[in-house]
VEXDREN-2710 file (C-alpha; in Angstrom, 1 decimal):
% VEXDREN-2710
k/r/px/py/pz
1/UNK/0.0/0.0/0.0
2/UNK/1.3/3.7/-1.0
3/UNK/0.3/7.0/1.5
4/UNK/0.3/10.2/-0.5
5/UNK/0.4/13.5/1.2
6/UNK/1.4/15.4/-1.8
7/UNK/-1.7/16.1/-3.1
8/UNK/-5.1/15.2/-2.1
9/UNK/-4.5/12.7/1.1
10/UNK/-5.2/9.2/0.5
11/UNK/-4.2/5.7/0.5
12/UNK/-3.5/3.7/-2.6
13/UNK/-3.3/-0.6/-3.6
14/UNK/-1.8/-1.0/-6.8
15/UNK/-4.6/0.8/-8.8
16/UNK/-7.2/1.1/-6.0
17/UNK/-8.0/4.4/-3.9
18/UNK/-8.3/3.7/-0.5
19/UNK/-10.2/5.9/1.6
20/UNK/-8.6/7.1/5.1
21/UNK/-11.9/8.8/6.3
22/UNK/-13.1/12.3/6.6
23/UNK/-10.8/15.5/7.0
24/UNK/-9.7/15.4/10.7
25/UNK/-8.8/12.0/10.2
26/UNK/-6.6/12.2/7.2
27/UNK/-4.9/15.1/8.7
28/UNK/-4.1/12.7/11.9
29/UNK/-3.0/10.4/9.3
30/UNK/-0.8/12.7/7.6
31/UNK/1.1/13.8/9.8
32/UNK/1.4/10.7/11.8
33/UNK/3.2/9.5/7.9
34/UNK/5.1/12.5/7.4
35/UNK/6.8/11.7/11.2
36/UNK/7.3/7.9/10.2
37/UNK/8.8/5.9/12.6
38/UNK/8.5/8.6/15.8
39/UNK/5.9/9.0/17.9
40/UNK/3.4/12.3/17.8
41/UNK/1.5/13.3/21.1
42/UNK/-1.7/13.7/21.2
43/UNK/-1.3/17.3/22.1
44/UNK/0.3/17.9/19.5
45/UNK/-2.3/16.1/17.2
46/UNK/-4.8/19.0/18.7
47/UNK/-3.1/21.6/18.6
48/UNK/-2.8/20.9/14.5
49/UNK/-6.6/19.8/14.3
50/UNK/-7.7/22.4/16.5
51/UNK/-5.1/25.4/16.6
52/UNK/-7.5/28.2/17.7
53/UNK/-9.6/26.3/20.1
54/UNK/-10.5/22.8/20.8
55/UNK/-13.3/21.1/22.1
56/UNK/-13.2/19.5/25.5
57/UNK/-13.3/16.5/23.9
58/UNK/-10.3/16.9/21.6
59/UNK/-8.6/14.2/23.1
60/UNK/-11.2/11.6/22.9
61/UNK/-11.6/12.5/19.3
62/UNK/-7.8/11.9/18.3
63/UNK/-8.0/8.6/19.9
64/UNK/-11.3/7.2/18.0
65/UNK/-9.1/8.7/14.7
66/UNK/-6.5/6.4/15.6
67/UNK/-8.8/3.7/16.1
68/UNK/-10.6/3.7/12.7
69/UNK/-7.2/4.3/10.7
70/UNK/-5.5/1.3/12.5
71/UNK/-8.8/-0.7/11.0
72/UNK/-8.4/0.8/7.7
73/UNK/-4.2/0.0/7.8
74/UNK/-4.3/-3.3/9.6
75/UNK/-2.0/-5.5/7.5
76/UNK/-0.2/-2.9/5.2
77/UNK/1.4/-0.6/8.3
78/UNK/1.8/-0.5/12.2
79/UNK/-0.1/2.3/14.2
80/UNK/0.5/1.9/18.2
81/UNK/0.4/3.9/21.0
82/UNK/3.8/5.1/22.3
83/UNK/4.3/7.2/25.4
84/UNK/1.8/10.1/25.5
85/UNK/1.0/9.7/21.3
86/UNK/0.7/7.4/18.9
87/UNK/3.5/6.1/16.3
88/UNK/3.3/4.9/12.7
89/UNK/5.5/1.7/11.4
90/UNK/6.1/1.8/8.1
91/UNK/8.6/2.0/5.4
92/UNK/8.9/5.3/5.0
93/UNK/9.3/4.8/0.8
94/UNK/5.6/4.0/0.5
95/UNK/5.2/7.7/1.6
96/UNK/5.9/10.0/-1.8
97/UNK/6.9/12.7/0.7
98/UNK/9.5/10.4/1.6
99/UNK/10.3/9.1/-1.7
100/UNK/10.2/12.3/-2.7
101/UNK/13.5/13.2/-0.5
102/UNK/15.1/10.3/-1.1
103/UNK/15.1/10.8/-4.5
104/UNK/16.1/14.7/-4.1
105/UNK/19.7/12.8/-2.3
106/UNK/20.2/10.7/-5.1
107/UNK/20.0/13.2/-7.6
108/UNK/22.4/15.1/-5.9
109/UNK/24.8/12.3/-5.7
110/UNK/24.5/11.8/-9.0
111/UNK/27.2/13.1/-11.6
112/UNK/25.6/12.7/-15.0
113/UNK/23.3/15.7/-15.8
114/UNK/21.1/13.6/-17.8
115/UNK/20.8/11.1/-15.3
116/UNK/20.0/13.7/-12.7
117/UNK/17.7/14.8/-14.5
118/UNK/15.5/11.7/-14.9
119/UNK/15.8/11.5/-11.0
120/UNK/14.7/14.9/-10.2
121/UNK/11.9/14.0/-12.9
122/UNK/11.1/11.4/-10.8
123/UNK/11.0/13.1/-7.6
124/UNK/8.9/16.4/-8.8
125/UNK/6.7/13.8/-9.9
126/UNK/5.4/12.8/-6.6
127/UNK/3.9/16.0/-6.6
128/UNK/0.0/15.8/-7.4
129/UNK/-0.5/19.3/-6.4
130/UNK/-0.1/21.3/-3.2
131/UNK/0.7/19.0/-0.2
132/UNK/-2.2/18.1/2.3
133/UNK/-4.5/19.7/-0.6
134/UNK/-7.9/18.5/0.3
135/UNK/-6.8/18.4/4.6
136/UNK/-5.1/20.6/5.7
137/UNK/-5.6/24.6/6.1
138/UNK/-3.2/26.9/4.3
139/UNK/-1.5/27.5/8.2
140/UNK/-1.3/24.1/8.7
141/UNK/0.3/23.5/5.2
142/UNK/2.8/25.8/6.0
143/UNK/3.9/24.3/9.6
144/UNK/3.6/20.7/8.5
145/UNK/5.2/21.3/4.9
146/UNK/6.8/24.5/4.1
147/UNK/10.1/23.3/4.3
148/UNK/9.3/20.5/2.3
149/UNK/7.5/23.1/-0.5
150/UNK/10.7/24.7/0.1
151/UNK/12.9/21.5/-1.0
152/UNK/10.8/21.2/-4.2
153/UNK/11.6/24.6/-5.5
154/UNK/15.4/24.1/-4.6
155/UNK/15.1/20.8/-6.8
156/UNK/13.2/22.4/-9.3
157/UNK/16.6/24.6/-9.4
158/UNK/18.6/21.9/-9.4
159/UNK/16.7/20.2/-12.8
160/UNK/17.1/23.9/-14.7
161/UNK/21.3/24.0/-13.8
162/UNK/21.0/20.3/-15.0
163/UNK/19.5/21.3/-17.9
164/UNK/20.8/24.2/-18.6
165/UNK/24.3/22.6/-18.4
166/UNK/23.3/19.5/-20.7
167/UNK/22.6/22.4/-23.5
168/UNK/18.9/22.6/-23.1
169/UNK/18.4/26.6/-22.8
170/UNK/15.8/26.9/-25.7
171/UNK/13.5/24.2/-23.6
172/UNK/13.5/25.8/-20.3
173/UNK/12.9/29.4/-20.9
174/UNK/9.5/29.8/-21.0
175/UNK/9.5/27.7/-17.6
176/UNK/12.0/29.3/-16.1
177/UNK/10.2/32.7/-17.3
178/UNK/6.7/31.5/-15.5
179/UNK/8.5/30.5/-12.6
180/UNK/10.9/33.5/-12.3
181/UNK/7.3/35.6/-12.6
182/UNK/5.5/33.7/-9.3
183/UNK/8.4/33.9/-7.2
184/UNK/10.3/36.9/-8.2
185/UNK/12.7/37.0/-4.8
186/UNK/14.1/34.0/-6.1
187/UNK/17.8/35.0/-7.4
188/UNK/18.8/31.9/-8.7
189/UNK/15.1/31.2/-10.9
190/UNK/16.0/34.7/-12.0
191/UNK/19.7/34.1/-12.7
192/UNK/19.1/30.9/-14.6
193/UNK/16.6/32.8/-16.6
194/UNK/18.9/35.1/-18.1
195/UNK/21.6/32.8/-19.2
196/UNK/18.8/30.7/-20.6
197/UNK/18.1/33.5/-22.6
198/UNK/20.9/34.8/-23.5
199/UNK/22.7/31.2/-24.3
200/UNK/19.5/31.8/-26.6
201/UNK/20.2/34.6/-28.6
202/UNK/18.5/37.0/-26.4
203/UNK/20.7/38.9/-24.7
204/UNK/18.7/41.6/-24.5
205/UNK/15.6/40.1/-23.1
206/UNK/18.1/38.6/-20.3
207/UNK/19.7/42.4/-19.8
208/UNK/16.2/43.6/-19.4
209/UNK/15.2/40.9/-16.7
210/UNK/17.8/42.2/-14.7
211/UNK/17.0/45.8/-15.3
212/UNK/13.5/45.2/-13.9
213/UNK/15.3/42.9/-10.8
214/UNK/17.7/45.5/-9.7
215/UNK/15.3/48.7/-10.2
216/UNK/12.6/46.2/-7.4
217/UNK/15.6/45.6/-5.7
218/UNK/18.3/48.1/-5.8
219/UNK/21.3/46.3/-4.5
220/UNK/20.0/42.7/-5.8
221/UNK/21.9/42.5/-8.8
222/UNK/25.2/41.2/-7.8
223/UNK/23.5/38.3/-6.4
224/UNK/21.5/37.8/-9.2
225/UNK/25.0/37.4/-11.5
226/UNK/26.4/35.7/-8.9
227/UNK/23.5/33.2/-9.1
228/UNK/23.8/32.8/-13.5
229/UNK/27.8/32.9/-13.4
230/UNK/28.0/29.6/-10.6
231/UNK/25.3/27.9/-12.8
232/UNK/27.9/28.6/-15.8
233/UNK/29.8/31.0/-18.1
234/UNK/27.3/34.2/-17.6
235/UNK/29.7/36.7/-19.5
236/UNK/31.7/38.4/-16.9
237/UNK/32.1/40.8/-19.2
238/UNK/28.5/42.3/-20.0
239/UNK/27.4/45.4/-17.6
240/UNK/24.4/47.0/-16.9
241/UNK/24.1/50.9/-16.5
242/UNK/25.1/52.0/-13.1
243/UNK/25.4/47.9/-12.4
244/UNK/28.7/46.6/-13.1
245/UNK/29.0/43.0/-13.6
246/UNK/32.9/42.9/-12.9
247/UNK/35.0/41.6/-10.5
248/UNK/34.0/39.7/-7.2
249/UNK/30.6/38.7/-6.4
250/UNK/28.8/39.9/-3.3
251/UNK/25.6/38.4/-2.0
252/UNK/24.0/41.4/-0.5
253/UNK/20.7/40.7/1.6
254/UNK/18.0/40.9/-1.4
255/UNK/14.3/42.4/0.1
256/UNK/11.9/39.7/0.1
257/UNK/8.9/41.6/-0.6
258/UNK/7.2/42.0/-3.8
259/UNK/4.9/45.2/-4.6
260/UNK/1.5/44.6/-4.2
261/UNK/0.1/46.4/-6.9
262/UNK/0.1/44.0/-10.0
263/UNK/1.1/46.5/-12.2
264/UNK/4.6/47.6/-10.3
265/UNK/5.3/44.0/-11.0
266/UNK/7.6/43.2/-13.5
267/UNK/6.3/40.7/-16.5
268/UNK/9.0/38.1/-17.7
269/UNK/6.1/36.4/-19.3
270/UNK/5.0/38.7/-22.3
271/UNK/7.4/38.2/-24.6
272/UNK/8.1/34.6/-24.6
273/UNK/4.4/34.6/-25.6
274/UNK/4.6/36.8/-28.1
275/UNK/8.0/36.5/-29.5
276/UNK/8.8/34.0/-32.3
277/UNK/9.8/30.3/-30.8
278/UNK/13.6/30.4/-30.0
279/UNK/15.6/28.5/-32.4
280/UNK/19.6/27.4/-31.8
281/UNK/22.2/29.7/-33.5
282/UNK/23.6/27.7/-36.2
END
């Protein structure tokens, strides 16, 4: 049996959903899995089912959770009571959070691009949409998971340097472009999209990326190279007015708030749409 958490929480055998009960109960579930192998109190279990609140019979409402998902488990993973909480026993790779990690290590141990790729591939793939989607709050989401929403964007990163080292500029832009655009703050998206564009032909568009970075961020913009020239060969050479691109890189502390006001937002977007498909220079 399989436990997703990244995505809508459920249970899977072989091609069969398995249902884990309504939304308190997955959530007791989920984090019970994402903690395999270590127990979770029961206070803890309320203070994440009920974080404003709970009812006086908060405690009594875990346990009866526990009871119907040990029912629903029997024979495919281990739940049992352990000090003051409750522990699940299973191997942790029939979690995709898990996998998801474990995957995330050996693509970094890996030395081929392309093979690094297809793990990363892999691993991004566990992802059916925002963790805990259907369970969890967006507060919750964010104690239980943000460093693990965190790890995805990192290896997300990691695939585009892969990439982008492997030669594969002209299939990433317009990903890269749509990323760099919903996380803005992001120097190394943002660095990686300029040498994609410019290893494209499109210097230009790449010097006006980071004309639009360092006017949001005045200061930013030596990070921002620094970011493109360790993912390789950013021309050391090529300045912006009033920001020179020579000699050491600094990382400066880069702001990390965007303006609120869509239209004081930069859009790396617009002419990927409308410019004509990028083709290798011959």
């Amino acid at each position: 049996m399989e436990f997703l958490l990244l995505g809508a929480v459920r249970a899977r055998q072989g091609a069969q959903s398995v249902p884990l009960g309504p939304r308190q109960q997955r959530l007791v579930f989920a984090v019970l899995a994402w903690e395999v192998g270590r127990p979770v109190s029961v206070d803890r279990l309320i203070s994440l089912l009920w974080p404003d609140s709970p009812p006086r019979t908060a405690e009594h409402a875990v346990r009866v959770c526990v009871s119907k998902l040990r029912s629903i488990l029997a024979g495919h993973a281990e739940l049992t009571a352990q000090g003051s909480g409750y522990v699940l026993r299973a191997d942790p790779l029939t979690i995709d959070a898990h996998r998801f990690l474990d995957l995330v290590e050996q693509a970094r141990a890996t030395v081929d691009d392309r093979r690094k790729v297809e793990v990363l591939d892999e691993a991004l793939g566990q992802w059916q949409g925002p963790a805990l989607a259907d369970t969890a709050s967006d507060e919750i989401r964010e104690r239980l998971f943000g460093g693990l929403t965190e790890a995805k964007l990192v290896a997300t990163e990691d695939r585009f340097d892969a990439l982008l080292r492997l030669g594969r500029h002209h299939s990433v832009v317009s990903s890269l472009a749509s990323l760099a655009e919903t996380y803005p703050a992001r120097e190394r998206l943002v660095g990686q999209l300029m040498l994609a564009l410019h290893r494209g032909g499109q210097s230009g568009h790449a010097l006006d990326v980071a004309r639009r970075t360092a006017s949001t961020w005045p200061g930013s913009w030596a990070s921002i190279q620094g970011a493109s020239c360790r993912t390789s060969s950013w021309p050391s050479c090529v300045t912006i007015p009033h920001w020179p691109l020579r000699g050491a890189v600094a990382r400066p502390s880069c702001p990390r708030t965007w303006p609120t006001s869509p239209a004081a937002r930069p859009r790396w977007t617009s002419w990927t749409r409308s410019s004509p498909e990028i083709r290798p220079r011959s």
